[in-house]
N, C-alpha and C positions, 0 to 999 in steps of 0.2 A: 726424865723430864716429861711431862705430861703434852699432849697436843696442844690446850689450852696455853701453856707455857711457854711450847716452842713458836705457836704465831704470833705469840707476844714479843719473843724474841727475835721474831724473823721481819713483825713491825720495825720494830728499833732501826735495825739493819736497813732495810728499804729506806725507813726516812734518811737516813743519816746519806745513803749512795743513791737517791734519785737524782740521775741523767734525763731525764726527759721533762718536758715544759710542763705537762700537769705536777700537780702538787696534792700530797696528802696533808690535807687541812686541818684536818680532827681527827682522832685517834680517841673512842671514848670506850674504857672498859666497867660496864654497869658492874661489875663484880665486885667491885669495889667501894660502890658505893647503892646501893640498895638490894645487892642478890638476885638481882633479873638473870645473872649469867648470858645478858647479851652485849656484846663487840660490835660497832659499827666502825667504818672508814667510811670517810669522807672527800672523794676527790674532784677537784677542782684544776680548772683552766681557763683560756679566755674564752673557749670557742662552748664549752660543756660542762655539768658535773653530772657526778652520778654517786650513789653510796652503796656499799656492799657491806652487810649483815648478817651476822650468825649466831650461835646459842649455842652455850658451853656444853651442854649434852649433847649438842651432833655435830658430833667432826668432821663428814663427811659433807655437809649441803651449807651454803651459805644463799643470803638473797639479795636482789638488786633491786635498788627502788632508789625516788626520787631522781630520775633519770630526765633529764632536760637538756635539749641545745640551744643555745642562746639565739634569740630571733634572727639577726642580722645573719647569722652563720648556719641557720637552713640550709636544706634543700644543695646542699655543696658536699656532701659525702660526712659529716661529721659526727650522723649518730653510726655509721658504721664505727666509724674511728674510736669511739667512747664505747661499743659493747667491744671490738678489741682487746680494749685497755683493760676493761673490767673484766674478760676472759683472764687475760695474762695474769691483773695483780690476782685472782681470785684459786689459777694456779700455785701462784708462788706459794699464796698460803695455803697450797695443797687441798683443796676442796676438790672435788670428783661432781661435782653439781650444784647448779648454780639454779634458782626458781626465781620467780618474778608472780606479780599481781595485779592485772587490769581490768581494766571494767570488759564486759562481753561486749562485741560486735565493733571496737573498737577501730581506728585503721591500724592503731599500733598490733595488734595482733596478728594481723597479715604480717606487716614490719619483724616481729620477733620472730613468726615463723619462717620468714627470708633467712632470718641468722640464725638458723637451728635449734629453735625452740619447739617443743612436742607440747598439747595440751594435754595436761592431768587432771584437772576436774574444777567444777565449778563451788563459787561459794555464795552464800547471799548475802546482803546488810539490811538491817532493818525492812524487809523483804521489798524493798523498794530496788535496789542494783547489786544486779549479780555481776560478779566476780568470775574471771578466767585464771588461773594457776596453770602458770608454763614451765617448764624443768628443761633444763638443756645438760647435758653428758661434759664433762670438759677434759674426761680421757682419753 
C-alpha cells in the first residue's frame, strides 16, 4: 500500500473513531478529481478551525493554513489548543513536518515561534508582501 493510500485509509479510520469535540469537516482528495495530487483536511469546532495540506509526491511535510480562533474565544488559550490538535492529527498521518505561511513582521510570527516554529525563508507576491515560511519538526 502506498503512503498516499495508507492516509487515505487512516482518514477513514479517524473519521469514523473521533472522540473529541472538533470535527473533520471535509476530506477532499484533488486526485481524484483534476491531478493536483493535493489532500486537504479540514477541521472545525466551536472555539477554532484550521486545515492541514499535503501533495502526493511528499510524504514526509504537510501544511497548515487557514488557521483562525473565533473572536469571542481569544485571548483564553485557544490557538494553543488548535496547533495541538493540528500537531497530533498531522502525526497520525505521520508527517515528520509540518510548514505554515505568513506575511513578515507579523505578531503571528512571534506566536508560531512560541510553538516551535523555526523560520526557512522568505517569499514575495507580486513584490508588494513578502511572505515568512516556518517549518516545525513533529519527531
Amino acid at each position: 500500500m502506498t503512503s498516499c493510500n495508507k492516509r487515505k485509509s487512516k482518514h477513514r479510520k479517524l473519521k469514523e473513531n473521533q472522540n473529541n469535540k472538533s470535527k473533520i469537516t471535509h476530506y477532499y482528495d484533488f486526485d481524484e478529481i483534476d491531478k493536483l495530487s493535493e489532500d486537504i483536511l479540514e477541521v472545525r469546532n466551536k472555539f477554532y478551525r484550521f486545515s492541514i495540506y499535503w501533495y502526493g509526491d511528499d510524504y514526509d511535510k504537510c501544511y497548515l493554513s487557514n488557521v483562525k480562533v473565533y473572536k469571542k474565544y481569544r485571548n483564553q488559550g485557544f490557538g494553543n489548543k488548535l496547533l495541538q490538535e493540528a500537531f497530533e492529527l498531522a502525526k497520525r498521518y505521520e508527517f515528520n513536518t509540518i510548514q505554515l505561511k505568513l506575511e513578515d513582521m507579523s505578531w503571528q510570527q512571534k506566536w508560531y515561534e512560541r510553538n516551535g516554529f523555526k523560520f526557512l525563508n522568505f517569499s514575495k507576491f507580486d513584490s508588494k508582501v513578502i511572505y515568512v515560511w516556518m517549518t516545525k519538526d513533529l519527531t
